[in-house]
PDB file of N, CA, C and O in Angstrom:
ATOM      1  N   UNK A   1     121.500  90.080 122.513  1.00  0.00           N
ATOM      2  CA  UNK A   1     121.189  89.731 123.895  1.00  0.00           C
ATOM      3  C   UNK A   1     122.262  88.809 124.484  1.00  0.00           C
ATOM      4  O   UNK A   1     122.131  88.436 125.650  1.00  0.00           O
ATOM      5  N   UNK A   2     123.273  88.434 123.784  1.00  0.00           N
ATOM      6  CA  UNK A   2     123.900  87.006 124.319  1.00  0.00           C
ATOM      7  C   UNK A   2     125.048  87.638 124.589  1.00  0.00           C
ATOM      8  O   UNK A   2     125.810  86.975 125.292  1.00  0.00           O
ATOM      9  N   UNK A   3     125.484  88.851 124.223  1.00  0.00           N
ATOM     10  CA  UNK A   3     126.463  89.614 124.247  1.00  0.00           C
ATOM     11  C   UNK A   3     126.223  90.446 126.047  1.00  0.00           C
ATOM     12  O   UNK A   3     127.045  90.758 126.909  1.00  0.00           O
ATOM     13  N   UNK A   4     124.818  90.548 125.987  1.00  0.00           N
ATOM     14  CA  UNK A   4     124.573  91.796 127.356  1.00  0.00           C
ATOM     15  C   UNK A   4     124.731  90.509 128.497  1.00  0.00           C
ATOM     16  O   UNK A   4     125.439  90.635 129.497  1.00  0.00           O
ATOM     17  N   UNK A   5     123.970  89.273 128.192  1.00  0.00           N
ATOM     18  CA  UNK A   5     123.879  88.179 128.935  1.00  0.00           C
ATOM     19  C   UNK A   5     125.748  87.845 129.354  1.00  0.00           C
ATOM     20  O   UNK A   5     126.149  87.119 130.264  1.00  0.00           O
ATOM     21  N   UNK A   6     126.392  88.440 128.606  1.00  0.00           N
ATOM     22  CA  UNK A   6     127.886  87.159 128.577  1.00  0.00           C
ATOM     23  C   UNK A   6     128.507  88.785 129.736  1.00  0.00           C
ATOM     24  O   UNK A   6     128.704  88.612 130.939  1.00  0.00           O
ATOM     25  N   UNK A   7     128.686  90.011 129.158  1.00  0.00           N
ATOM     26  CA  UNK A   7     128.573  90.909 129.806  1.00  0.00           C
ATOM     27  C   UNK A   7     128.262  91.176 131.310  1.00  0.00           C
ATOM     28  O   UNK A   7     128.882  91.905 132.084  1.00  0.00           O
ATOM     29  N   UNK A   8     127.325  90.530 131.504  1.00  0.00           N
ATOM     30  CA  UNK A   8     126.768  90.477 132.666  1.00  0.00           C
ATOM     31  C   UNK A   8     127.998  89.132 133.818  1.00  0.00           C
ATOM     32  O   UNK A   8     128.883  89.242 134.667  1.00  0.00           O
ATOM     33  N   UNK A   9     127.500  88.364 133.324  1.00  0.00           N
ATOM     34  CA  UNK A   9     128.192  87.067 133.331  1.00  0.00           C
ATOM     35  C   UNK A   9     129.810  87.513 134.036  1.00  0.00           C
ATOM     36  O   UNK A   9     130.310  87.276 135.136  1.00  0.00           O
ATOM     37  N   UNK A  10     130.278  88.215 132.890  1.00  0.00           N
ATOM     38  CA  UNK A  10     131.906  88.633 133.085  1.00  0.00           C
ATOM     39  C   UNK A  10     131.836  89.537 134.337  1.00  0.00           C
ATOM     40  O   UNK A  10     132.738  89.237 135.119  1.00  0.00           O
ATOM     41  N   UNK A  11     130.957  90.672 134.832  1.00  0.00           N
ATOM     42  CA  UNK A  11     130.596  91.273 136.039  1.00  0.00           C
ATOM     43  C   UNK A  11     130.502  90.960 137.114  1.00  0.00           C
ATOM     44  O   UNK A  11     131.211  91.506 137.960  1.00  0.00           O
ATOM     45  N   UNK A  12     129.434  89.798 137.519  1.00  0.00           N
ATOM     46  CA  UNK A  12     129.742  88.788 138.190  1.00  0.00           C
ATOM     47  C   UNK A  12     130.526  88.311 138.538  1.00  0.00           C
ATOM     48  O   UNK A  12     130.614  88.136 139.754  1.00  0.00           O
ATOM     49  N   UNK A  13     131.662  87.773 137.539  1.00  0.00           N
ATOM     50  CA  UNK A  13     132.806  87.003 137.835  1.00  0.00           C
ATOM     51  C   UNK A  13     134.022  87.746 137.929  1.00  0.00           C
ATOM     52  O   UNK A  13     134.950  87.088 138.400  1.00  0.00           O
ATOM     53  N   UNK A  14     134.303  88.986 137.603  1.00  0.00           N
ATOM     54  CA  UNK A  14     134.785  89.700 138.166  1.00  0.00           C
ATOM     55  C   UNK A  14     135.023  89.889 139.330  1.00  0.00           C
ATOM     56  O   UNK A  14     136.125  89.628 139.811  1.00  0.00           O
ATOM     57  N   UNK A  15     134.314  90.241 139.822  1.00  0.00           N
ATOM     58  CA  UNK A  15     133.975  90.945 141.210  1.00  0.00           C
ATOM     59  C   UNK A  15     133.161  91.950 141.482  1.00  0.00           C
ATOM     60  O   UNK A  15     132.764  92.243 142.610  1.00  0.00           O
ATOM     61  N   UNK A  16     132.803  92.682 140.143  1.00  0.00           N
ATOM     62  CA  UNK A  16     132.475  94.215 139.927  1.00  0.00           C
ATOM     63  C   UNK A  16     130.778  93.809 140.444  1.00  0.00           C
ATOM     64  O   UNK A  16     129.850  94.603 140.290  1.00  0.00           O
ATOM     65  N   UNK A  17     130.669  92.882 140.864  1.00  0.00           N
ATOM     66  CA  UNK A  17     129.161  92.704 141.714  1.00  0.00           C
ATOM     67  C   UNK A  17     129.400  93.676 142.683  1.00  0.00           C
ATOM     68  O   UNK A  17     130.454  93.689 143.320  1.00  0.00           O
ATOM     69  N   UNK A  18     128.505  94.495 142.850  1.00  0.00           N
ATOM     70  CA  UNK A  18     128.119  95.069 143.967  1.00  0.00           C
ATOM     71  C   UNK A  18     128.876  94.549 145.200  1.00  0.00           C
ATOM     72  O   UNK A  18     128.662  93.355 145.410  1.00  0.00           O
ATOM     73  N   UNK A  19     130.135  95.455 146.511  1.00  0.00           N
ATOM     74  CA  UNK A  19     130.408  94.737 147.398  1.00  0.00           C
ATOM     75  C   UNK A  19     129.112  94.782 148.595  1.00  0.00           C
ATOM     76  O   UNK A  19     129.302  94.299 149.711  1.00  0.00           O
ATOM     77  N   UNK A  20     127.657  95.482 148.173  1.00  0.00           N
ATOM     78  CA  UNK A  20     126.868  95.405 149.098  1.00  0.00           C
ATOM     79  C   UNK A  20     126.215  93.576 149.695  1.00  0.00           C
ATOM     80  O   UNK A  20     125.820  93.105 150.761  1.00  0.00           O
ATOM     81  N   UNK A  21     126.391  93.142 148.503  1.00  0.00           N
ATOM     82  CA  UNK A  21     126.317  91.786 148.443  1.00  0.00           C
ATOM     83  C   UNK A  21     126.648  90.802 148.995  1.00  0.00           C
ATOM     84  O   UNK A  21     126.026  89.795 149.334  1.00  0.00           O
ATOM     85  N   UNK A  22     128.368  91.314 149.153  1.00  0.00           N
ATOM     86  CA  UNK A  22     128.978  90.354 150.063  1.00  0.00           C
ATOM     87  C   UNK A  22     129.111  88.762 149.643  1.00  0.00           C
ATOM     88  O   UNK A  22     128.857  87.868 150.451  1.00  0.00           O
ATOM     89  N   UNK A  23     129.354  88.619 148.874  1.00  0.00           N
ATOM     90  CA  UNK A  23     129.566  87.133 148.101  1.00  0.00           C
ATOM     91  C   UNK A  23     129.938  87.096 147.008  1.00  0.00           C
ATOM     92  O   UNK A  23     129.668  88.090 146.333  1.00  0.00           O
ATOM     93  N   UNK A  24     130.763  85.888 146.289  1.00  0.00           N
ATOM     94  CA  UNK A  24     131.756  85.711 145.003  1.00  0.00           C
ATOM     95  C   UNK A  24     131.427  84.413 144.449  1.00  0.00           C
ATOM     96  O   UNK A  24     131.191  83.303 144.928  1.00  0.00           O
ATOM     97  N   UNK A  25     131.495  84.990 143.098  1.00  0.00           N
ATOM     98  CA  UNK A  25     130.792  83.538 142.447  1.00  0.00           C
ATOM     99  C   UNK A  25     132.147  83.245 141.993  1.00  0.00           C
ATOM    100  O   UNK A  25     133.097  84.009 141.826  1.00  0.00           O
ATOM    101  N   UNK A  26     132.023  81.687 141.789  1.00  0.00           N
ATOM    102  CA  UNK A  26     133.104  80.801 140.602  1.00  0.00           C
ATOM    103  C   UNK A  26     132.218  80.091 140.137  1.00  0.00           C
ATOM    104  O   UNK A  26     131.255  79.709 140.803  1.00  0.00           O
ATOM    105  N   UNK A  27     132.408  79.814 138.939  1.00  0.00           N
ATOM    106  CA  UNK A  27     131.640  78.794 137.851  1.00  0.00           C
ATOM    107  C   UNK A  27     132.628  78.564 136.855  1.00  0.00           C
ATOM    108  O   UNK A  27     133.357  79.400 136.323  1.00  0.00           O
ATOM    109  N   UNK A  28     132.560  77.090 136.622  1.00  0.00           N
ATOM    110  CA  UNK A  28     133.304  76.828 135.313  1.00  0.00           C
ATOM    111  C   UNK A  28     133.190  77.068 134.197  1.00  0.00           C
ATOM    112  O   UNK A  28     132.241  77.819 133.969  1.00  0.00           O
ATOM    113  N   UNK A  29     134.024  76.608 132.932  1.00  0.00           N
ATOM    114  CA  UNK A  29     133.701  77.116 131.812  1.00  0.00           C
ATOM    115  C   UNK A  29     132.368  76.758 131.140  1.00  0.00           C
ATOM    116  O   UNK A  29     131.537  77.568 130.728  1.00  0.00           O
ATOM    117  N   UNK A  30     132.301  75.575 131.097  1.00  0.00           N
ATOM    118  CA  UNK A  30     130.708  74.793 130.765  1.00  0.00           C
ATOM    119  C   UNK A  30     129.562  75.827 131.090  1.00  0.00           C
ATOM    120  O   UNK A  30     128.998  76.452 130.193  1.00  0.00           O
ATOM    121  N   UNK A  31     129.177  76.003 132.741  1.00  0.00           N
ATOM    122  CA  UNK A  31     128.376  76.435 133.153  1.00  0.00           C
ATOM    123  C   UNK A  31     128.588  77.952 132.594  1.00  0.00           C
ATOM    124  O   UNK A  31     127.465  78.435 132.452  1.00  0.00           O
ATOM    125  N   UNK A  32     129.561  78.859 132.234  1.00  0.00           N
ATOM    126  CA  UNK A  32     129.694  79.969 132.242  1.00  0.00           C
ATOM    127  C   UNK A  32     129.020  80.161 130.703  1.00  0.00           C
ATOM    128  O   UNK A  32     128.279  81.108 130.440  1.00  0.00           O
ATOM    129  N   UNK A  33     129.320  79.317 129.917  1.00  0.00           N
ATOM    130  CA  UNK A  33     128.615  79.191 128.593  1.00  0.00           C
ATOM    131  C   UNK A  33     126.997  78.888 128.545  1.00  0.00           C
ATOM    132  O   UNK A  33     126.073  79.390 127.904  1.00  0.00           O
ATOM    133  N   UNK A  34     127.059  78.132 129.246  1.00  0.00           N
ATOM    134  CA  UNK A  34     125.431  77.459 129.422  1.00  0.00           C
ATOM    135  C   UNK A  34     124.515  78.526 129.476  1.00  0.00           C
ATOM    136  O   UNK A  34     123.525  78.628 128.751  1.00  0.00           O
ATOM    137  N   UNK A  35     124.901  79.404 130.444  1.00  0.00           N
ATOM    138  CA  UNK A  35     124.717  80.668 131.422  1.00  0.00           C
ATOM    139  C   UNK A  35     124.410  81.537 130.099  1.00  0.00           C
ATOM    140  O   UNK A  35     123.282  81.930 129.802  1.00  0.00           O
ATOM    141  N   UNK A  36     125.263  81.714 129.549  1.00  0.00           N
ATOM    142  CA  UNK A  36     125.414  83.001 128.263  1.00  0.00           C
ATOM    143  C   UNK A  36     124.454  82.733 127.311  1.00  0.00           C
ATOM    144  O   UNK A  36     123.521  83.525 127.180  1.00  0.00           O
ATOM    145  N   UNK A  37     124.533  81.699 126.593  1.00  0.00           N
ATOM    146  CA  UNK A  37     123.774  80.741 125.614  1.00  0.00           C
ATOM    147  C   UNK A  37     122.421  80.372 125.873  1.00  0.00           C
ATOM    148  O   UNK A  37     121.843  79.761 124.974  1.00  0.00           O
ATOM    149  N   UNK A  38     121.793  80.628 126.944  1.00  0.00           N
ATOM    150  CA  UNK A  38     120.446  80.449 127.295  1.00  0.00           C
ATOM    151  C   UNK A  38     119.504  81.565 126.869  1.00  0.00           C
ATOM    152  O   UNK A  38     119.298  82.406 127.744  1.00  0.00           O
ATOM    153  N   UNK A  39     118.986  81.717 125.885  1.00  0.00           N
ATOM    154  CA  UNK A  39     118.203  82.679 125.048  1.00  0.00           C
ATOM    155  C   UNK A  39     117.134  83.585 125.636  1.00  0.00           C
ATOM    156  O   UNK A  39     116.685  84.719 125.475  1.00  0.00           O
ATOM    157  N   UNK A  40     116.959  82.545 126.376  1.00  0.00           N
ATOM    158  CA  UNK A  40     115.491  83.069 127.622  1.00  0.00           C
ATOM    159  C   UNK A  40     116.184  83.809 128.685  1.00  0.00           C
ATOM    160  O   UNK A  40     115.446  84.667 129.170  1.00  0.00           O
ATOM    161  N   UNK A  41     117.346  83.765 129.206  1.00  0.00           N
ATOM    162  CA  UNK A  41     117.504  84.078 129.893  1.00  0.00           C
ATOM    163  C   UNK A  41     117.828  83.256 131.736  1.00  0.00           C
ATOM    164  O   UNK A  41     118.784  83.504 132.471  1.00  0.00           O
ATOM    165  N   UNK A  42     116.486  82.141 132.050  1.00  0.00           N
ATOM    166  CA  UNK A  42     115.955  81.873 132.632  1.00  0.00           C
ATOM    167  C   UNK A  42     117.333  81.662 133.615  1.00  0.00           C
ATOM    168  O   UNK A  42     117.249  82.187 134.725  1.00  0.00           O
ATOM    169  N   UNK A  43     118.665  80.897 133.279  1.00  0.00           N
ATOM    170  CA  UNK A  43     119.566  80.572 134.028  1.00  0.00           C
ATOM    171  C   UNK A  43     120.195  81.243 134.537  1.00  0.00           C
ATOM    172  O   UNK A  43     120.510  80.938 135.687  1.00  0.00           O
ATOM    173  N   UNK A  44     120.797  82.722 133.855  1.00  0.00           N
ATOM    174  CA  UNK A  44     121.155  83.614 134.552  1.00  0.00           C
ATOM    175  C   UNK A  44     120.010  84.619 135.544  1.00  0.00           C
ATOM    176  O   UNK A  44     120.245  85.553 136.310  1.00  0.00           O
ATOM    177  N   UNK A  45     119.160  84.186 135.279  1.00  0.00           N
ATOM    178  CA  UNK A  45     117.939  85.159 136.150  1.00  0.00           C
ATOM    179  C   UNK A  45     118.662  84.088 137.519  1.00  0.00           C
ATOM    180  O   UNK A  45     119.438  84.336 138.442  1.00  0.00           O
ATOM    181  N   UNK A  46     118.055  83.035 137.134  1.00  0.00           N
ATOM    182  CA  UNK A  46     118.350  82.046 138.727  1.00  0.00           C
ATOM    183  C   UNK A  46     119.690  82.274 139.480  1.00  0.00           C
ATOM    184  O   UNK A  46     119.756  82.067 140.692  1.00  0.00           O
ATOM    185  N   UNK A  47     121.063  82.824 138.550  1.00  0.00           N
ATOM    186  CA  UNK A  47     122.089  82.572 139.241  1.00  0.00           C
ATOM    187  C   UNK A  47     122.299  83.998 140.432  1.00  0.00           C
ATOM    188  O   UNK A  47     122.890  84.014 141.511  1.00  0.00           O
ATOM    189  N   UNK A  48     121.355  85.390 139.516  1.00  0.00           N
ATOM    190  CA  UNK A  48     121.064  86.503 140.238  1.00  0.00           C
ATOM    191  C   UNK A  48     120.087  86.431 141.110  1.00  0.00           C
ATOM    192  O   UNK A  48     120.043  87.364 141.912  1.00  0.00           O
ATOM    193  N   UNK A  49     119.119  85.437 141.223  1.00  0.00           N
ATOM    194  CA  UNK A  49     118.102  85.125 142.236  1.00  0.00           C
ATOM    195  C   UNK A  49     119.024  84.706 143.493  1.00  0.00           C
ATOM    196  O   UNK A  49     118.901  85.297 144.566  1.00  0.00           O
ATOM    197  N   UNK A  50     119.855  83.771 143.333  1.00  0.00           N
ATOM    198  CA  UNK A  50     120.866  82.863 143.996  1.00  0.00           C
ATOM    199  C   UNK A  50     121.914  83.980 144.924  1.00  0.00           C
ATOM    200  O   UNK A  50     122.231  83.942 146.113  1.00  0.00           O
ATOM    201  N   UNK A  51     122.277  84.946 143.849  1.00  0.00           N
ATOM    202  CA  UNK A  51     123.201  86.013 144.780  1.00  0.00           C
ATOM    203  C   UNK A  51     122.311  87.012 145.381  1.00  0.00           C
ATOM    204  O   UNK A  51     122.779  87.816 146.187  1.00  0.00           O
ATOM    205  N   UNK A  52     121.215  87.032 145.099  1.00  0.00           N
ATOM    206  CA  UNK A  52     120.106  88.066 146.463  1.00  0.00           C
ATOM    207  C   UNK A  52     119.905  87.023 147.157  1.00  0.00           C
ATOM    208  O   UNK A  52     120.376  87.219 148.277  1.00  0.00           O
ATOM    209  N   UNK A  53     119.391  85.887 147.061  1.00  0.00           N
ATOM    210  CA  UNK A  53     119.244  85.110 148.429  1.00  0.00           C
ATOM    211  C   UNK A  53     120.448  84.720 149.390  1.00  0.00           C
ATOM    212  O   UNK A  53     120.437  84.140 150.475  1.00  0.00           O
ATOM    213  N   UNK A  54     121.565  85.271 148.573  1.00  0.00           N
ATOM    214  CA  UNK A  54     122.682  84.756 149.797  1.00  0.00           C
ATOM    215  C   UNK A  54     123.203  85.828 150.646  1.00  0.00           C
ATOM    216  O   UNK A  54     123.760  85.773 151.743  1.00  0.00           O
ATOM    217  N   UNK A  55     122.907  86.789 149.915  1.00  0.00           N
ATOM    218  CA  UNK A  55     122.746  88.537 150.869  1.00  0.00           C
ATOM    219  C   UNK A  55     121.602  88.265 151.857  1.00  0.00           C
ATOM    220  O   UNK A  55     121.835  88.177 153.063  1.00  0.00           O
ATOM    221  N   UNK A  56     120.226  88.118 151.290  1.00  0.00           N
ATOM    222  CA  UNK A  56     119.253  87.611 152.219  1.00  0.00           C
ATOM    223  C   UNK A  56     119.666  86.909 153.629  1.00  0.00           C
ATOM    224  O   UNK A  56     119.409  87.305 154.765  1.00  0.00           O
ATOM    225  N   UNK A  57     120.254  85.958 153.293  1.00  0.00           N
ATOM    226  CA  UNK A  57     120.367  84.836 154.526  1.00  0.00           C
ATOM    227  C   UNK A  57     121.123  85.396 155.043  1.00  0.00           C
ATOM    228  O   UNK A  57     121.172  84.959 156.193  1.00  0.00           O
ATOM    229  N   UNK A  58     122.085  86.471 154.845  1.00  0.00           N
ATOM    230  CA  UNK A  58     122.908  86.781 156.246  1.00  0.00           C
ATOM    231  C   UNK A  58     122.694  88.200 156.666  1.00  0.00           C
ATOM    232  O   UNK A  58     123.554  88.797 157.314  1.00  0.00           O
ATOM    233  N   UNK A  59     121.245  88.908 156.208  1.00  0.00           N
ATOM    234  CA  UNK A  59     120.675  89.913 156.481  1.00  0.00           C
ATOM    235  C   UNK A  59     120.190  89.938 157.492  1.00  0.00           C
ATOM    236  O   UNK A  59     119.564  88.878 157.482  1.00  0.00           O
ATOM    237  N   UNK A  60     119.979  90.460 158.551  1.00  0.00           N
ATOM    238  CA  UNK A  60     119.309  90.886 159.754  1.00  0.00           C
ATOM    239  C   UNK A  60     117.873  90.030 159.569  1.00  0.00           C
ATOM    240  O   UNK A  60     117.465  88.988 160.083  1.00  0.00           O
ATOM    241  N   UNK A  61     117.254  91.047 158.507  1.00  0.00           N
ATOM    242  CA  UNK A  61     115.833  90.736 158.461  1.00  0.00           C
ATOM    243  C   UNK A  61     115.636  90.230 157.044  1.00  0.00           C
ATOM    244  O   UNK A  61     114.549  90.524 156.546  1.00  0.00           O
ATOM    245  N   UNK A  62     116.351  89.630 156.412  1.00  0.00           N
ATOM    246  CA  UNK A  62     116.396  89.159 155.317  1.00  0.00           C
ATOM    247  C   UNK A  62     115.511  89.970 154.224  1.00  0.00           C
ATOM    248  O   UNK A  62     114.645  89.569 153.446  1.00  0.00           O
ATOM    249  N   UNK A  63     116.191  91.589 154.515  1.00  0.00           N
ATOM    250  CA  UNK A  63     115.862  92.221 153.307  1.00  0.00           C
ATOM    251  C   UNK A  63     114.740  93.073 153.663  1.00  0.00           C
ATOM    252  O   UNK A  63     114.662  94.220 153.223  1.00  0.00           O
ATOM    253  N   UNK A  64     114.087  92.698 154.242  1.00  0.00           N
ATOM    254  CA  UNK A  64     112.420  92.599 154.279  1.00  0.00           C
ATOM    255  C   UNK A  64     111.900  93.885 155.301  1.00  0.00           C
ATOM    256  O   UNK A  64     111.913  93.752 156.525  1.00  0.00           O
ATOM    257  N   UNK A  65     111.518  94.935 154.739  1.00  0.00           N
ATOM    258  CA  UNK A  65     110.902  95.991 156.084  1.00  0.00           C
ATOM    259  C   UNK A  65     110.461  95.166 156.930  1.00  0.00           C
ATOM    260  O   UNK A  65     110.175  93.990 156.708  1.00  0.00           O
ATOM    261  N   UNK A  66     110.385  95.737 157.933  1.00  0.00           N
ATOM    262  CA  UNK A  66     109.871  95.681 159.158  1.00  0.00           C
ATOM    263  C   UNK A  66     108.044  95.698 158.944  1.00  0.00           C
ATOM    264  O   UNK A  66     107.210  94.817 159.152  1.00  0.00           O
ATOM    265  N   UNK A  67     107.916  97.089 158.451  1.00  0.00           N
ATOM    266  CA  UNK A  67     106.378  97.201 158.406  1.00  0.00           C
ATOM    267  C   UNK A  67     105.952  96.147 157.027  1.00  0.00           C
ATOM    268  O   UNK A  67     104.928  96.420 156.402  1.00  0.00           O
ATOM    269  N   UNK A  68     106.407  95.507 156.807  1.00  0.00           N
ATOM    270  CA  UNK A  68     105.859  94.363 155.147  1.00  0.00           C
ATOM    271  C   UNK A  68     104.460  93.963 155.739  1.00  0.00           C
ATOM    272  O   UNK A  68     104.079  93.766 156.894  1.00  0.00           O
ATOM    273  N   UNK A  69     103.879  93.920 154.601  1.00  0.00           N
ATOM    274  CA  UNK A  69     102.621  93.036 155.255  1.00  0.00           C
ATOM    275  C   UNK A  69     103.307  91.475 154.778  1.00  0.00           C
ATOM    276  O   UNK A  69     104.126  91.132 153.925  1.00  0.00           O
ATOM    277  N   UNK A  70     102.624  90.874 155.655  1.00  0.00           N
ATOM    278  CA  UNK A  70     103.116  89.275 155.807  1.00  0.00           C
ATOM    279  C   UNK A  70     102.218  88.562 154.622  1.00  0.00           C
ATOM    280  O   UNK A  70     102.552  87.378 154.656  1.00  0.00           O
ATOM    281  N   UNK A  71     101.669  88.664 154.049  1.00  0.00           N
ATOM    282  CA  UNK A  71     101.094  87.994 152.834  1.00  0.00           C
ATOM    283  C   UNK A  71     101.841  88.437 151.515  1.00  0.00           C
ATOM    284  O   UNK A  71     101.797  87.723 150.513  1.00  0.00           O
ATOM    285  N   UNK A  72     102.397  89.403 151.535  1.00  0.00           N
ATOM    286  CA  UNK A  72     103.231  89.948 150.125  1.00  0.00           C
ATOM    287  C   UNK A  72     104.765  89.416 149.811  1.00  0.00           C
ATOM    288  O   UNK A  72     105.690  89.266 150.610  1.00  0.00           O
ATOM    289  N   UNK A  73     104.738  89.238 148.731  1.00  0.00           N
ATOM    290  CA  UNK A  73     105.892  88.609 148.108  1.00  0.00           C
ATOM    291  C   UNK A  73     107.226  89.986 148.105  1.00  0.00           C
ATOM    292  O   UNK A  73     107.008  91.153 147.780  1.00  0.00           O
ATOM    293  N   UNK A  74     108.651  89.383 148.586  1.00  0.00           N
ATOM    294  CA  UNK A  74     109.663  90.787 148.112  1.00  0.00           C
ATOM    295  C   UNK A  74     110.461  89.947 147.806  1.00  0.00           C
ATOM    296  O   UNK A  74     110.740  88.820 148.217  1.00  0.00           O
ATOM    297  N   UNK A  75     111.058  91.054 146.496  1.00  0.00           N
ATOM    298  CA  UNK A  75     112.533  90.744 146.255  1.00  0.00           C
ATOM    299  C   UNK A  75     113.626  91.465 146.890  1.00  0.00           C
ATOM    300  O   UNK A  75     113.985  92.636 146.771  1.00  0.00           O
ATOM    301  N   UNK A  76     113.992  90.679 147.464  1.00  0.00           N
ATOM    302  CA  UNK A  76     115.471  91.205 148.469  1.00  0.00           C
ATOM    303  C   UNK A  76     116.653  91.418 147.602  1.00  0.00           C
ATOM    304  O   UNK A  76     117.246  90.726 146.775  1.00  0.00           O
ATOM    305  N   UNK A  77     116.809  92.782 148.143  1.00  0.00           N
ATOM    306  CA  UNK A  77     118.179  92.980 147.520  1.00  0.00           C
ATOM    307  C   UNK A  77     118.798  94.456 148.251  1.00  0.00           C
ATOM    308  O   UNK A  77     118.107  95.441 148.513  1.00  0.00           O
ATOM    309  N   UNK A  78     120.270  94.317 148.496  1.00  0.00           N
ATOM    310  CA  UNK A  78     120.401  95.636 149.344  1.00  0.00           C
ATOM    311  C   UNK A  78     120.518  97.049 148.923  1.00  0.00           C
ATOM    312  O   UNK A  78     120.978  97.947 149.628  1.00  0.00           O
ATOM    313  N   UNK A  79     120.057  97.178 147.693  1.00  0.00           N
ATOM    314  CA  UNK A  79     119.638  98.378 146.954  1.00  0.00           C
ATOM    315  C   UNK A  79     118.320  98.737 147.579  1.00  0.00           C
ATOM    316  O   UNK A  79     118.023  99.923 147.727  1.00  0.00           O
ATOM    317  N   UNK A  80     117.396  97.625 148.009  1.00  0.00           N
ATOM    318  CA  UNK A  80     115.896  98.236 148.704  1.00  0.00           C
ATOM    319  C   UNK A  80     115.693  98.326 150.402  1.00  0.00           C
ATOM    320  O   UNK A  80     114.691  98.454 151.106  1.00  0.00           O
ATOM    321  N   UNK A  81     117.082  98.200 150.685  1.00  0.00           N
ATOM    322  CA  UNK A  81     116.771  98.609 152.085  1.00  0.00           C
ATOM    323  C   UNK A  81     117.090 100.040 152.372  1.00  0.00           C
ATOM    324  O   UNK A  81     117.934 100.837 151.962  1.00  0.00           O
ATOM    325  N   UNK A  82     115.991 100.076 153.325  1.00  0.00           N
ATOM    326  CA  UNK A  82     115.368 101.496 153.450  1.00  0.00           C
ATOM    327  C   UNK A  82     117.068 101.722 155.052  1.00  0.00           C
ATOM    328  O   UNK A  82     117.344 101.045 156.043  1.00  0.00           O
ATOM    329  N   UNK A  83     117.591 102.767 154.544  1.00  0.00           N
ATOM    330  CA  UNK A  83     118.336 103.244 155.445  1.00  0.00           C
ATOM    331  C   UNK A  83     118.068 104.390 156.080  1.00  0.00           C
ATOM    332  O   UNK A  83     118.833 104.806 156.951  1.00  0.00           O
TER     333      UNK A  83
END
């Protein structure tokens, strides 16, 4: 897992993120380890939470159909907008 996690990581920092996204990460070496080395996962979930919310904020409708019902939770990301 620390291998798919570091993998991932290197994607990110690449560039090879999705250009639907529209945003570029830098992180240092520390954090880039921290990132990898976290067993759970939990830190790199947050840093991919972090790059849908920054697509979000400069989305029209921040992701979100139109018809949503307003009590339901979404994860934004521009793979789920309906074109």
């Amino acid at each position: 897992m620390r291998d798919a996690r570091r993998d991932l990581i290197a994607a990110v920092l690449s560039g090879r993120l999705p250009k639907q996204y529209g945003v570029s990460v830098d992180l240092d070496d520390e954090v880039r380890e921290e990132l990898g080395d976290d067993f759970k996962g939990d830190r790199l979930d947050a840093l991919l939470c972090a790059i849908q919310a920054a697509w979000a904020v400069s989305n029209k409708s921040f992701g979100i159909p139109q018809n949503a019902h307003i009590e339901e939770g979404w994860i934004v990301d521009p793979h789920c907008v309906e074109t």
